[in-house]
N, C-alpha and C positions, 0 to 999 in steps of 0.2 A: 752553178757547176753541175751538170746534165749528169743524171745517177747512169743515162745510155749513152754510150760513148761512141764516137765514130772510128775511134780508134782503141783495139784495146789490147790487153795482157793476155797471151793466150799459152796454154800448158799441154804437155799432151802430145809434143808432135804435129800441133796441126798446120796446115798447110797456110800459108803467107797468101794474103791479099794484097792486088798490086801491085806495081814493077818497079825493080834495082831503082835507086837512084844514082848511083857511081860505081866505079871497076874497084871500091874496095872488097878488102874480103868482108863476106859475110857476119852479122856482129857476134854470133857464135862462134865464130873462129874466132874473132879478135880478142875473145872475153869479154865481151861487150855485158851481153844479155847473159842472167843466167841461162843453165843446160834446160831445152823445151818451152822457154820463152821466149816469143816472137811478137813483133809487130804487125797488126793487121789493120790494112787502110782498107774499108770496102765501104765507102758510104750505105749500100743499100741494108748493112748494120746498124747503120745511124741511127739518134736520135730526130726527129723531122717535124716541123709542120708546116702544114700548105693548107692555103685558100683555094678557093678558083683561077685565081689572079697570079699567086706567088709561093714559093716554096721557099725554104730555109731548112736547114742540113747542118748538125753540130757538127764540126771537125776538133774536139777537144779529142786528150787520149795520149798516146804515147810517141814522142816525137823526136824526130833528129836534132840533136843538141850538144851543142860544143862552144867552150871560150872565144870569144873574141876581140880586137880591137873599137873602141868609139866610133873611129873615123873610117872602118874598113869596108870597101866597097865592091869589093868581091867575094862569089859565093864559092866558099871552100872547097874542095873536091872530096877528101877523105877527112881522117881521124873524127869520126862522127862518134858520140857514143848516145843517149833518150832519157831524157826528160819528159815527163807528165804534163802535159797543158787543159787546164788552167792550175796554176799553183808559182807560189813565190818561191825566188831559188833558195835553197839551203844553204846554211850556214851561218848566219844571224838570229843569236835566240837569246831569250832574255825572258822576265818574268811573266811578260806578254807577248811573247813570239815564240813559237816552237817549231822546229823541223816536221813533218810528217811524209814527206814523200821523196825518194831516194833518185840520187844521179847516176846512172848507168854511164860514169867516165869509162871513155876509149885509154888504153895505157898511155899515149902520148901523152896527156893531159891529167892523168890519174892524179897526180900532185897537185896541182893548181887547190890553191887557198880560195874556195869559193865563195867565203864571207866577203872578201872582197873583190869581188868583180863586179864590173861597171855596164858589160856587153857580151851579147851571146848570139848566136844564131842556132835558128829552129829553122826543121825543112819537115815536107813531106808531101806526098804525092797526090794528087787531085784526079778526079777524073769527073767530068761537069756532064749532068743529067742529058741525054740528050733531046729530053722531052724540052729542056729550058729555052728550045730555038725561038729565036723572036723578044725576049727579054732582055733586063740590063741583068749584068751576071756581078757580085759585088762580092768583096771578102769585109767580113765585120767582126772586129775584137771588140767588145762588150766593156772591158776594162786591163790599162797597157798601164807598166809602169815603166818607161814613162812615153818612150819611143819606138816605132816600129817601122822599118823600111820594108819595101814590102818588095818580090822579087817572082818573076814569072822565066823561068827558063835560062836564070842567072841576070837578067835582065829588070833592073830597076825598073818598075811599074806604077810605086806610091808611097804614100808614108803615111801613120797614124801618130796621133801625137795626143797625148795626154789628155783626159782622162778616156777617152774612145773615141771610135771614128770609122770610116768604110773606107774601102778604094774601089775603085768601077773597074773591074777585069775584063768590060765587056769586049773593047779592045783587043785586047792580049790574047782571050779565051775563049773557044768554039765547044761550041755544045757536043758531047759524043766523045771532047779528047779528052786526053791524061795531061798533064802537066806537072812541072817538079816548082812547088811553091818553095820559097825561102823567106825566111822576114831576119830582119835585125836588130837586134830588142836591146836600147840602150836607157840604163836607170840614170836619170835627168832630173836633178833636184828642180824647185818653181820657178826658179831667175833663168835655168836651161830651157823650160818647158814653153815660158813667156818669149824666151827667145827665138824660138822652135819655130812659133806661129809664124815667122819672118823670114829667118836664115836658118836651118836646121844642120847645113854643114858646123857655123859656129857654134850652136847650139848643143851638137855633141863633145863640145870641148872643152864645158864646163864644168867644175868640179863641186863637189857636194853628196850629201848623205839621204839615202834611201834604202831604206829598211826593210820594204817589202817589193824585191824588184821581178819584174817580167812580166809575161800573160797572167795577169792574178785572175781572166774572168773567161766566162765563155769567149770561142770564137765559131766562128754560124760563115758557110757557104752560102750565099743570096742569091734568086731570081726572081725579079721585081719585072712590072709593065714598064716598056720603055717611055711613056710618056708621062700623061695623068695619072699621078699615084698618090695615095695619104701618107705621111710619115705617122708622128705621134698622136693617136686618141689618149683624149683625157676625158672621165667621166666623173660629173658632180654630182652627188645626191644629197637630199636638204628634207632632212626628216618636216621642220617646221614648215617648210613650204609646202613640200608634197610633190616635188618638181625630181626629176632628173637632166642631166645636161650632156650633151654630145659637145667636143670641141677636137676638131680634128686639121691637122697640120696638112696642106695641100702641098703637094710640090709637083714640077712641070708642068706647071697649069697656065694656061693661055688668057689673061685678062683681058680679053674681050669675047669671054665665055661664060655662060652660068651653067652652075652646078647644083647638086643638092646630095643629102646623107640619108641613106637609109640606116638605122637601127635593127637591130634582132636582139632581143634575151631571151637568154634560156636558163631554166633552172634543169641542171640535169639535162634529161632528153625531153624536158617539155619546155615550148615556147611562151614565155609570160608575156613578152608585147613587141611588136613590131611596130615602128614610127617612121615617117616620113619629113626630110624636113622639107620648106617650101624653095625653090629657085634661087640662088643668091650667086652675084659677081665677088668675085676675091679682093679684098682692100691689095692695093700696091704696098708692100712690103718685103722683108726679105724671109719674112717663116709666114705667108699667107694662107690663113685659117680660113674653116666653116664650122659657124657653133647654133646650135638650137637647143633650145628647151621645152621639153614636155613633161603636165603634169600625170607624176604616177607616185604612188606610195606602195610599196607591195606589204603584207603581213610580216615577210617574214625580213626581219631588218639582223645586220650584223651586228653584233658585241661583243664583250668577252666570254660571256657567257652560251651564246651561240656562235660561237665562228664557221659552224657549215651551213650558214644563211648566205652562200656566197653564189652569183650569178656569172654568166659569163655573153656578151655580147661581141655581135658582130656588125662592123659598121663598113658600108660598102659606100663608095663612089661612084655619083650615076650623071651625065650629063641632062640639057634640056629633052631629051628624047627618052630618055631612063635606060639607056643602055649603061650595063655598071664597065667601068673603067679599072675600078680595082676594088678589092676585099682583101682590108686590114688583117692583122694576126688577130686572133680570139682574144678579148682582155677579160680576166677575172676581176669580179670587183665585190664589194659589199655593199648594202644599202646601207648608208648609216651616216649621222652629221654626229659632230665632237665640236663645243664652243663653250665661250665663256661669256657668265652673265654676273656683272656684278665681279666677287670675290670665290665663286663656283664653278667648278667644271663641270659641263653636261653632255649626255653621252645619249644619243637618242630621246632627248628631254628626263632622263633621269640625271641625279645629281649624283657626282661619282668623284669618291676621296682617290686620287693614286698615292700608290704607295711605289716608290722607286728604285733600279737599279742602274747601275751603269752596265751594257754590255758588250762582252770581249770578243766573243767569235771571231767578226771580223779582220780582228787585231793577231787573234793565236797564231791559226793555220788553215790550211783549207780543210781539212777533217771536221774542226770546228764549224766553219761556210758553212761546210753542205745540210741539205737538206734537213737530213737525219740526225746529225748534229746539233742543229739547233734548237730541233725539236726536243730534244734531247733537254736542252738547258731549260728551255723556258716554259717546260713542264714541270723543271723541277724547282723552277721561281712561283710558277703557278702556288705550287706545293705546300709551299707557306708565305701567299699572300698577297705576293708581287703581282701588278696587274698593269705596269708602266714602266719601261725600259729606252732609255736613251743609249744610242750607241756613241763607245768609247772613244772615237778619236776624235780629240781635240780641236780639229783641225782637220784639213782634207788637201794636203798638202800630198806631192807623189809617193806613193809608199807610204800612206798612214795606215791604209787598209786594206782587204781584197774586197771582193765583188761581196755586195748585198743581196744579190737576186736570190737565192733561195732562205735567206735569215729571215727577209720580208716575207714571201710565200709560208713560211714554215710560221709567221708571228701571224698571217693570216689564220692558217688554218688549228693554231693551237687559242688563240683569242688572245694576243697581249699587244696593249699599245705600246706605239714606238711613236720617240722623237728622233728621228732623223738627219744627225750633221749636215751644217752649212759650213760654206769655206769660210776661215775666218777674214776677219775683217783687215787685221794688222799683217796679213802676208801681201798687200794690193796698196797699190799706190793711188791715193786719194787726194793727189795736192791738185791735179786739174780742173777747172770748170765742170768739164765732161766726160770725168774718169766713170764715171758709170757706164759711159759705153765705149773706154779706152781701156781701161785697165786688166782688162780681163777677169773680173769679178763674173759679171753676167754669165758672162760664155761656162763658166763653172758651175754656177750655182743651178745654170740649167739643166748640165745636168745630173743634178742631184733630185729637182725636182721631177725630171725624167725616170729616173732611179727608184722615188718614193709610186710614182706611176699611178693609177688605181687601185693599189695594199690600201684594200679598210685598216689595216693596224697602223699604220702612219696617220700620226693624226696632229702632232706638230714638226718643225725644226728647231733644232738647238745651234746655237750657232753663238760668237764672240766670247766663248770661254774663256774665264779669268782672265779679262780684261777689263771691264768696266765697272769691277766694284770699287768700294770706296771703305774706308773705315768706319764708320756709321751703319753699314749694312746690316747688323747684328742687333743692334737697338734699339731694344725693344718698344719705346716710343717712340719710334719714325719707322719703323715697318707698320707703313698702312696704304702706300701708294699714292700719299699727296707729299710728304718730306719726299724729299731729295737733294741733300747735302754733300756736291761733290766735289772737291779739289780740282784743281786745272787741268791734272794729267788723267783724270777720271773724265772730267766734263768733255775733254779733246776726243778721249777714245769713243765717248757716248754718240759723242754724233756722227763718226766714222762709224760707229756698228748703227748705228738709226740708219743711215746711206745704204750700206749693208739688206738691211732687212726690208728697206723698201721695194730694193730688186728682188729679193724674193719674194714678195708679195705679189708685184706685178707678174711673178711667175706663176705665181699657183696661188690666190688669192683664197682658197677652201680649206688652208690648214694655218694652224696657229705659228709663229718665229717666239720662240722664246730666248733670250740672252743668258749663259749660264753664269751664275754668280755673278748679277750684274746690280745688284739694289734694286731699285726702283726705275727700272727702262722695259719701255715697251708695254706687253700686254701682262704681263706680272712683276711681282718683288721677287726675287730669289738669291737666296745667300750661299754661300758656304759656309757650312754653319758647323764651327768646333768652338764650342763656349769654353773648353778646358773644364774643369773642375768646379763649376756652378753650381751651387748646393739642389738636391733633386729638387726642394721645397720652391727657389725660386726660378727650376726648370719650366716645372710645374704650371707654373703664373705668367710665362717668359709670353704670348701670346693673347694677352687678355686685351694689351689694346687693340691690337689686329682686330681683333673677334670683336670689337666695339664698333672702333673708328674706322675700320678697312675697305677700300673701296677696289683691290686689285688682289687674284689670290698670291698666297704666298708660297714659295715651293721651298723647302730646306734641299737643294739639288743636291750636297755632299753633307751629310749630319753624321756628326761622331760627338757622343756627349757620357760617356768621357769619348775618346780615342785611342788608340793601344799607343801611340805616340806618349799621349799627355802621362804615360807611367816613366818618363825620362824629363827632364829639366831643360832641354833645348826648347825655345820656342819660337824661332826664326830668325834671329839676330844671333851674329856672333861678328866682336870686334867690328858692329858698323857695321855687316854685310848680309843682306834682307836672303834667303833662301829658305824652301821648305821643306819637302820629305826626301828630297836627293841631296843635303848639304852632307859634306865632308866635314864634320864638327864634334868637338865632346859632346857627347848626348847624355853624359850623365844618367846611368840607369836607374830609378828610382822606384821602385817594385814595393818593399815592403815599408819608406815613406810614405810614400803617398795613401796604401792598403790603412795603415795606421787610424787614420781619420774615422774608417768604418771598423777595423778589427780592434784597435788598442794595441796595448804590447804582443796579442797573438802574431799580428803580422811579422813579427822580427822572430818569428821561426820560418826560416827561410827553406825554400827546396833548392836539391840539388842545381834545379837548372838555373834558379835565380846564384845560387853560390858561384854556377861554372861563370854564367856573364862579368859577376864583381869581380872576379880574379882575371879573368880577360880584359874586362875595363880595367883594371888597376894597372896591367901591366902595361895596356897604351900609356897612359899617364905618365909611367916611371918613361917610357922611355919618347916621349913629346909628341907621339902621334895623335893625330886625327882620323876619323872614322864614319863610316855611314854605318845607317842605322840597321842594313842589314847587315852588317858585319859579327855581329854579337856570335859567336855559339850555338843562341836561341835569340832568332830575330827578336827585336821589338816588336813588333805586327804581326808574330806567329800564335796560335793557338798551345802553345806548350804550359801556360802558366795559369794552371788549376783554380788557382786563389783571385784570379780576377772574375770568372764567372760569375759568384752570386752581387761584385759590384755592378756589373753590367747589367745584372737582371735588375735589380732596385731601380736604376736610373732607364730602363725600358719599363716596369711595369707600372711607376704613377705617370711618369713623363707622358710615356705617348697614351695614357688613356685620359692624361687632361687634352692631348693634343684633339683628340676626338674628341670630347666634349668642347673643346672652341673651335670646331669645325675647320682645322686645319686644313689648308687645299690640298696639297700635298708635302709629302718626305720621304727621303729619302736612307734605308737605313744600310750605311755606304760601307760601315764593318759586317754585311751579315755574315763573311765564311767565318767572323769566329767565334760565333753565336753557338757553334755544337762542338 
């Protein structure tokens, strides 16, 4: 989400860029816009970057926006009121979604209940560089939730469809004119989105829940070479070999041609190497590459510890005569490898313990996204300790999240690694011979891998979230990476996510897939790990045969030992029915219980806020209700209850410094906000 805008907020009186879109009145008249704030389209304010070859032009910023129908095929005339793009619509908020950015409803529409809306439309107005004559001219949303029709002069031109996509305006749009763009933005749960790819009239017609719906990401004005052009570079570097790698995505290329890649890096304003690769023909395929590899090591390598070791290169397309045909965008990248040897993670060949979080950002809002926001956070994980973050959606289903593009930037240049969601496994249908390349797995996961890009801080994938553990997971003599004891509906889901991760491999073969909370699959063990009330002594010792017998590292991905849960008597069962931290159930508050074991009778001098909870519970009770567990008064999960903290310190401070003395790979410590 580009901190320059193409479009933006302007105070003061000043004067409007760009012309009318319709004979309505002005949105100042309407009460549209506050008094003095107006809308300004002038690209030449833009955000921009251009090669030789190609320019691109943010068009985010403040835009025409109003309710709509799924199925509606005409571009409104009036009751406009503005919306901010990129950002999810308001109105859906919860412990992990918050509002931050405001609807400028038209009074027609002022009432409309905007949690639930399913369709909308965005307009505004264009005027195409006239330098771009001779180019393909392209509109590209970065990330749509879920659908996008796309509209050139009221006139249907294209459609984008989950997770991003371009249309060719080349058509449509003459270099030097104005144009009134429209798109139509419908939130399309996965079965809509799968349907999309076929029939996208039926496919609007589908019903379902999406949480984070609309332009969640950049959108970028495009002019590209008509012909021969590179899509996606991807650059390897391989601390132990010494090598770096160009691999670069051709498209409109003429297979009975050779071509070849020029390199450029720079650090800063100085060039550290320029390469050449040698002549090569494009394999027939349908995303036809050119990759080479040259040996270089530079001194200065990226880690956490240095994250402004960062380089940026330029990779051109040149035919047999060396005339360049096109110059890719500038990629930033790190020099740095991240693998595992053995039961160790190594990070430029040092061995390196992570310690874990889950992160929300792209879950909150777009305040969180941006840039500065994120930076924000993972300075303040930095702060005490964290140096390995996975992001929090579970899944990568429409609407789990908004755009990565500056969480990663922002986890580059602060130094924290990230595991990077994969689509899960159990949302794709795998009963085909050939569902890997019917089901739409692939087509997703690519791009996610596109998304992780060149971020040195991306250093693995997480992907099959609680699905493939088993009950054994936790046990402490079969956490070693050769047991693997798993019941049928364990074993079924293990090899739909093995299916899984092997497409992502064949995608980006230079970073790690790890399974969360999967036992023993893949390239580690990792649990979710809530032992409940395990005495600290045999916390303590919980890892010694790991640390003997182990041949794979272990990750605690979610570790709660205790967990502010385990101070209530629910433990997932009720009356037969398996659920866990969103069950509607007696939860039984048990505070100065459970405290007892370490205080004695001190603990049954209770505080007020433990008293308000008992008498809250009581009264469910009397009267046959059920309740979740944030219902209390003083949640269960909240930081209100004084008298837990020096239990939590006990059971952090032998635990995890036996965890370190048996050289634990990693953990995760998944209560830290209520640590202070």
């Amino acid at each position: 989400m580009r901190n320059v805008l193409a479009i933006v907020l302007t105070l003061g009186g000043l004067a409007v860029a760009g012309v009318g879109l319709s004979a309505e009145p002005s949105p100042e008249k309407a009460g549209v816009l506050p008094a003095g704030v107006k809308a300004v389209w002038d690209l030449d304010k833009a955000y921009r970057q251009s090669t030789p070859t190609r320019q691109r032009v943010c068009i985010n910023g403040l835009w025409r926006f109003q309710p709509a129908e799924p199925k509606a095929d005409q571009v409104p005339e009036d009751r406009w009121g503005y919306f901010k793009v990129p950002g999810a619509w308001p109105g859906i908020t919860d412990y992990m979604q918050k509002d931050c950015q405001t609807v400028f409803a038209h009074p027609q529409w002022k009432a409309t209940r905007l949690a639930s809306l399913t369709a909308a439309w965005y307009q505004r107005t264009l005027q195409v560089p006239a330098e771009w004559s001779g180019r393909r001219i392209l509109l590209y949303a970065e990330y749509v939730n879920s659908y996008a029709g796309v509209f050139i002069g009221g006139k249907k031109v294209g459609e984008i469809v989950f997770p991003a996509g371009e249309v060719d305006l080349t058509p449509v749009c003459r270099p030097g004119e104005s144009y009134t763009l429209s798109l139509l933005v419908v939130a399309l749960p996965l079965r809509g989105v799968m349907l999309a790819y076929r029939d996208t009239n039926s496919a609007r017609q589908v019903q379902g829940s999406v949480p984070r719906r609309g332009l969640c990401g950049d959108v970028y004005l495009i002019s590209e070479p008509p012909a021969e052009r590179l899509g996606q570079v991807r650059i390897e570097t391989s601390v132990r070999k010494g090598t770096i790698r160009f691999v670069a995505e051709v498209r409109g290329a003429a297979t009975d041609r050779r071509y070849r890649l020029r390199a450029t890096v720079r650090q800063g304003q100085q060039q550290v190497l320029e390469v050449t690769s040698p002549l090569a023909a494009l394999e027939r395929s349908s995303a036809p590459r050119l990759a080479f590899t040259h040996p270089w090591r530079p001194e200065k390598l990226w880690d956490i510890h240095t994250p402004h070791h960062q380089y940026e290169a330029t990779v051109a397309l040149m035919d047999a005569e060396d005339r360049v045909l096109d110059v890719a965008w500038p990629q930033r990248f790190g020099f740095r490898e991240f693998w595992i040897e053995g039961r160790d993670f190594y990070l430029n060949g040092s061995r390196i313990f992570l310690s874990a979080v889950p992160l929300d950002n792209a879950q909150v809002g777009a305040a969180w996204a941006s840039y500065q926001g994120a930076c924000e956070s993972l300075r303040r994980l930095k702060s005490f300790g964290i140096n390995f973050v996975y992001t929090h959606n579970y899944d990568c289903e429409p609407g789990s999240h908004l755009s990565f593009a500056e969480i990663l930037q922002a986890a580059d240049d602060v130094g924290m690694l990230v595991a990077l969601s994969q689509p899960h496994f159990a949302h794709y249908d795998w009963q085909e011979a050939d569902a890997e390349k019917t089901n739409g797995y692939a087509r997703h996961a690519q791009f996610y891998v596109d998304v992780a890009g060149n971020h040195p801080s991306v250093v693995m994938y997480a992907t099959s979230h609680n699905a493939t553990g088993y009950n054994e997971d936790m046990n402490p003599d079969l956490i070693d990476g050769i047991h693997d004891p798993r019941d049928g509906w364990s074993l079924n889901n293990a090899r739909r996510a093995l299916r899984a991760e092997s497409i992502v491999q064949s995608l980006d073969p230079a970073r790690i897939v790890y399974h969360h909370s999967s036992g023993n699959l893949g390239a580690m063990h990792t649990s979710n790990f809530y032992p409940n009330w395990v005495p600290i002594q045999e916390m303590c010792d919980w890892f010694q045969h790991w640390a003997a017998e182990g041949v794979k590292p272990f990750f605690t991905c979610e570790y709660g030992a205790p967990f502010t849960w385990d101070w209530a008597m629910y433990r997932g069962w009720y009356k037969g029915h398996r659920e866990f931290g969103s069950a509607v159930v007696p939860w039984d508050f048990c505070l100065a219980e459970w405290n007892a074991q370490f205080y004695g009778d001190a603990a049954y001098r209770i505080s007020p806020q433990e008293k308000r909870n008992l008498r809250w519970e009581a009264e469910q009770f009397r009267q046959g209700r059920l309740w979740h567990r944030w219902d209390y008064p003083h949640q269960l999960g909240s930081s209100d209850f004084d008298e837990r903290y020096p239990i939590l310190a006990r059971y952090l401070t032998d635990p995890w410094r036996a965890f370190r003395a048996l050289e634990v790979s990693a953990i995760s410590p998944w209560e830290y906000h209520v640590y202070w």
